[in-house]
Steps between C-alpha positions, in 0.01 A plus 500: 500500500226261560497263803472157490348271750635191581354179316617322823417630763379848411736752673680830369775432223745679325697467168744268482685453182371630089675253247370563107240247570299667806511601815527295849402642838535362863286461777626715808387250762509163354787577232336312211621630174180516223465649187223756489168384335516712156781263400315176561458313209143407344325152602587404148856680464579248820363194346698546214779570699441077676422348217868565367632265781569211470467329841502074456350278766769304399799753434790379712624867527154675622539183746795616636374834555205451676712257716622782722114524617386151480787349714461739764127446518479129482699475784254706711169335353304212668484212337204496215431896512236676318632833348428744242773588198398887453596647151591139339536616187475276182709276642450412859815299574521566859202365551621179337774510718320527805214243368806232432574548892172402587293834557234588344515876317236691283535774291419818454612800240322791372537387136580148468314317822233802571355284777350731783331217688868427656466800682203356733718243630739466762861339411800373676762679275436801219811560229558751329844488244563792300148638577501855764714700245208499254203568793381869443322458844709318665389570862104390378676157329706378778231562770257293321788270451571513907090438564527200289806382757404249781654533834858363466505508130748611275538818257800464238582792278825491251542886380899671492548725783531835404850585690566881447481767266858454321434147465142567352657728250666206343233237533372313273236435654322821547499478116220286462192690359298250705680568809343785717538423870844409624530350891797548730590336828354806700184450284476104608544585830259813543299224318530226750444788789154578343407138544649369792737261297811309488699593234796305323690672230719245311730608258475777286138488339278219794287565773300315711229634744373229720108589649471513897 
């Protein structure tokens, strides 16, 4: 059996779980579970995949959802904060929600805002809802996401927690094709370790990692 490296933060794995799908392996040291690379989908199997949601700016339900990120996080911003939405998708309505507090937030996505000139500036905040599951090198993305961090500033992530294998069995989840990295508490805080952080997990799917 091959090995597989961990996207993260590239230490020994070992199988994890096989549904009819694919296969999922964990990292021994940080305990992220990932889904080995020859199951990735292609660049255009994935943007398929997006432009079936249907996300609204406006969408009172999507609202509500990205609540249990925004709420947390505006009540830890400065007043008028510059931050960065990363993977905004078609419809960036947590930016609008932020923006409608007074911040100011541009975007970035690898197929709908492909804007790489936000990553030579420095911002208060960085969010990222729905986002790590589908990073392939996740490790590579967050640093450059951390870099991009000013002293003090704020990194929110909304993924579901991986909890333990029986529960993974039956996740939903896990089921979607775009979904190939999959965080658990013990990988947010090896996380936080690696960079010195303060880490806040809120809830089952939010966490916040605040820059020394």
């Amino acid at each position: 059996m091959s090995k597989h490296r961990c996207p993260l933060c590239q230490g020994e794995s070992q199988p994890y779980q096989r549904d009819k799908r694919r296969d999922y392996w964990q990292c021994q040291h940080c305990e992220l579970v990932f889904v080995p690379p020859e199951w990735h989908l292609t660049a255009i199997q994935e943007r398929a995949e997006y432009d079936r949601h249907e996300n609204q700016v406006d969408d009172p339900g999507y609202r509500r959802f990205l609540s249990r990120l925004a709420e947390p996080l505006l009540q830890r911003l400065p007043a008028a904060s510059r931050g960065l939405d990363f993977g905004c998708g078609p419809g960036p309505a947590l930016a609008a929600m932020l923006s409608e507090h007074g911040h100011q937030v541009a975007l970035y996505d690898l197929f709908y805002a492909p804007n790489t000139e936000v990553f030579k500036q420095h911002w208060d905040f960085i969010t990222a809802t729905e986002v790590v599951e589908h990073l392939a090198q996740p490790g590579s993305e967050l640093q450059r996401l951390w870099q991009c961090l000013r002293p003090g500033g704020w990194l929110a992530l909304m993924t579901k927690r991986v909890t333990g294998p029986d529960a993974f069995a039956r996740w939903h989840y896990k089921n979607d094709p775009t979904h190939i990295c999959f965080f658990s508490s013990r990988t947010f805080e090896w996380l936080a370790q690696q960079w010195g952080a303060e880490l806040e997990l809120i809830g089952a799917d939010v966490a916040l990692l605040r820059k020394p």
